[in-house]
N, C-alpha and C positions, 0 to 999 in steps of 0.2 A: 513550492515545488523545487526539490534537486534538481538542478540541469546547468549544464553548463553549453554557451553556446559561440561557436568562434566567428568571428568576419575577418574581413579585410585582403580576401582571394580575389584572382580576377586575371586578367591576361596581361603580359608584361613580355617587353624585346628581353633577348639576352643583353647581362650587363643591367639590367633595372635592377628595380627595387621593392619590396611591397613589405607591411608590416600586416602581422595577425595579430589580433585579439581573440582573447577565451574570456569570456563572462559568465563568472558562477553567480546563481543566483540560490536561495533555500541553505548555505551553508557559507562562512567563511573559508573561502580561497587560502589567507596566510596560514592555516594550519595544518595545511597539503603540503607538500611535494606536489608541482605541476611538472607536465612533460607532454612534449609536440611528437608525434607520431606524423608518418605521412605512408599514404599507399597509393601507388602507380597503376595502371592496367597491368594484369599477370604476373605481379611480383606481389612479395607476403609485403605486410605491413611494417615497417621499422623504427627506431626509435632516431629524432633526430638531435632532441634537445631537454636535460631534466633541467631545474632547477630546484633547491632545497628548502624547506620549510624559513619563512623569512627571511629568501634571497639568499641563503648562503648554503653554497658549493653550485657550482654549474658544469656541466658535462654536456658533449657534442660527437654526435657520429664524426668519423676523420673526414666524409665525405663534404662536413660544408664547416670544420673548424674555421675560423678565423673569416666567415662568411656572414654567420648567422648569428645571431646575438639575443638571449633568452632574460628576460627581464618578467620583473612582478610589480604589481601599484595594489598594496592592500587596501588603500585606501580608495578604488574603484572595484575591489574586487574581480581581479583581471590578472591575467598575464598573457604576457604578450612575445611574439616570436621577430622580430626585425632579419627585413634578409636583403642580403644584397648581393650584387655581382651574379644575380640569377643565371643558370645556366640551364637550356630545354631539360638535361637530366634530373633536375628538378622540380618537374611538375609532376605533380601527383594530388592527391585527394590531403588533406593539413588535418592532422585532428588531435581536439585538446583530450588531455588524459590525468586524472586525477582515480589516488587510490582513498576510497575515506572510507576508514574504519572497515579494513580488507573487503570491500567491495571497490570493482571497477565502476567508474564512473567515465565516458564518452562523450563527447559532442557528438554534433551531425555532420562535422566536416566540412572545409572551405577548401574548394577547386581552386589550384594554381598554377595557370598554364604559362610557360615561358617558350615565345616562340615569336620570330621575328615575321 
């Protein structure tokens, strides 16, 4: 089965840390472009982090540059979103995104609440 599924959410002080994972299972991950999306209550969904087909090129919303750090391990078939320096405006709903062969492909999404 296609799916990819993310962890690693959970509630964090401002100033923490938490890492996500996305684990594709039914396809190889390294021959994607992955990308972390995140959706808050009442605000659209946005893009916060791609990275490129075999780890190369990486791009970051301005809002968490030099915060978050978007990395890939082909060899778990994974990728993974590192974050740090959380701030409350930061939580929102985490979700992995992968396009394969022009279809959208989703996770279920990992809740990340940052709140002292």
């Amino acid at each position: 089965q296609v799916q990819l599924v993310e962890s690693g959410g959970g509630l964090v002080q401002p100033g923490g840390s938490l890492r996500l994972s996305c684990v594709a299972s039914g396809f190889m991950l390294s021959m994607h472009a992955g990308r972390w999306y995140r959706q808050a209550p009442g605000k659209e969904r946005e893009l916060v982090a791609y990275i490129g087909i075999n780890g190369v090129g990486t791009t970051y919303a301005d809002s968490v540059k030099g915060r978050f750090t978007i990395s890939r391990d082909n060899a778990k078939n994974t990728v993974s979103l590192q974050m740090n320096s959380l701030k409350p405006e930061d939580s929102a709903v985490y979700y992995c995104h992968v396009i394969r062969y022009s279809l959208d492909l989703w996770g279920q999404g990992t809740q990340v609440t940052v709140s002292s």
